[in-house]
N, C-alpha and C positions, 0 to 999 in steps of 0.2 A: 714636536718632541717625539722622540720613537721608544721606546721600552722592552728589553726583551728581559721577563722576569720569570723565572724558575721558581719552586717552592715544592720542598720536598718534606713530608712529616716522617720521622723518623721515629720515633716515640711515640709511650701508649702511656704517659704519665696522667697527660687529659686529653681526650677528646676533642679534637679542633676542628672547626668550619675550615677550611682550606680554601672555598671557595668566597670567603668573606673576607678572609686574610688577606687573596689575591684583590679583591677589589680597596683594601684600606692599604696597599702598597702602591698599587697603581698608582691609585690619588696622591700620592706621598712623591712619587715618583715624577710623575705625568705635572700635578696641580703646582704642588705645595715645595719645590726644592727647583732653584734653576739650573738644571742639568739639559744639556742639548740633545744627548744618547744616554743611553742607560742599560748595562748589562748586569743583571741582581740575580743570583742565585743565591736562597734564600735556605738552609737548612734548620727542620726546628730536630732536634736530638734531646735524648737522655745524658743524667748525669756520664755515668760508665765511658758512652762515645764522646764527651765535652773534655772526661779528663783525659783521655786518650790522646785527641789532639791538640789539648791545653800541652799534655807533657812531651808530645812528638814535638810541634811544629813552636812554644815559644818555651820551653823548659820549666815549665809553672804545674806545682802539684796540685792536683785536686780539680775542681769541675770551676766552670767563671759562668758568669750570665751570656756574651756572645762574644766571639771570637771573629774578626776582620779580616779575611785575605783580599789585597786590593792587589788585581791581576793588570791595572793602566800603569802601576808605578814603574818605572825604570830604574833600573842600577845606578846608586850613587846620585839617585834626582832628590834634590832637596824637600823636603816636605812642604808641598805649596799650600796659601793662607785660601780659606775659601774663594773663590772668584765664578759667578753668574756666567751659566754657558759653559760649565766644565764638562769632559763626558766623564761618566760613573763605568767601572768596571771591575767589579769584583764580587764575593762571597760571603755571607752571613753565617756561621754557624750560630745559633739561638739553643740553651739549656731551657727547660721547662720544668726542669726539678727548680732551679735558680729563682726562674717568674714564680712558684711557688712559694719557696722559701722567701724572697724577697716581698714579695705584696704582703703575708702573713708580717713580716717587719715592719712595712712603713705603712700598711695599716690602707693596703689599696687591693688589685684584685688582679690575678695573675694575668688576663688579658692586657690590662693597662699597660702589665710589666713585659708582655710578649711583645707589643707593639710600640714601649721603649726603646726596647731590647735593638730592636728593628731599626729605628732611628738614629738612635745610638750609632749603630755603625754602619748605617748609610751616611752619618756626620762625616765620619772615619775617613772614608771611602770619598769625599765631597773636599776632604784636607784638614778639617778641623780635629784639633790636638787637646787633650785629657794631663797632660805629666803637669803641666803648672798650673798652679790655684788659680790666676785669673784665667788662662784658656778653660780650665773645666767651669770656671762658673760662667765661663760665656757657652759653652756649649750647654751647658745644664739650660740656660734658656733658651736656648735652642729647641732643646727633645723637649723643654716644658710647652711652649709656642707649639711646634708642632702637634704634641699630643693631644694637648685643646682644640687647633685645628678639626683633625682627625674625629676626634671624639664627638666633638659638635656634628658632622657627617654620617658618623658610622657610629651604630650603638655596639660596642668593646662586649659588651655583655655577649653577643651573638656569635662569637667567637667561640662560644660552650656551647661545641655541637652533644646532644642531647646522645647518653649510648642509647644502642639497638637492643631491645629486649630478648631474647631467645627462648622460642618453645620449648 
């Protein structure tokens, strides 16, 4: 399996380990998902930049949790069902005002929710579809399996890079 994974923090909502990020995507990538190739550019942003291209790129007001540009798809190619050995190729953009506001709702912790987020639409990106109740509850087990994976490997909490104090 080969990976070439981007990861850019764009936002100063919280403080992120970027480089712990990079290792619990890998694993996600590399481990835990049967992709053969894998090109992940990975954006975490602020609301401001989420609703910007919530409203340029799918005409939707206000900020979302992550947004999916899948750069393998073709014109007019049907949306294929997951299948082992696909290659991945596309874009993350990730909100972290969202992973905050959302963990504060369901009663979890914005890392769990950054590296849903993540999941989420590397599902996306793998072929797996969200518009009908049983495709999202199959995919909801999905990001839930995964995250557990994940979790069990990597402590989520470590993700809250600690700020720099300033003389």
């Amino acid at each position: 399996m080969s990976a070439a994974l981007t990861l850019r923090n764009r936002q100063q909502i919280r403080p992120v380990d970027t480089r712990h990020l990079r290792r619990i995507c890998r694993a996600l990538l590399e481990d835990l998902l049967p992709t053969q190739t894998a090109e992940l550019g990975i954006r975490l942003v602020a609301a401001p930049e989420m609703t910007r291209i919530n409203g340029r790129f799918l005409q939707h007001a206000g900020a979302t949790d992550v947004i999916t540009f899948d750069y393998a798809e073709l014109p007019n190619r049907k949306p294929q069902s997951p299948v082992p050995g696909v290659q991945l190729h596309g874009e993350l953009f990730v909100c972290l005002d969202e992973a905050v506001l959302q963990a504060r709702r369901y009663g979890t912790t914005w890392q769990a929710e950054l590296v849903r987020y993540i999941i989420h639409g590397t599902l996306h990106l793998l072929g797996h579809d969200d518009h009908r109740i049983p495709d999202r509850r199959r995919m909801k087990r999905a990001e839930d399996r995964l995250l557990r994976a994940l979790a069990a490997r990597f402590p989520l909490s470590h993700l809250a890079r600690k700020r720099k104090l300033r003389a």
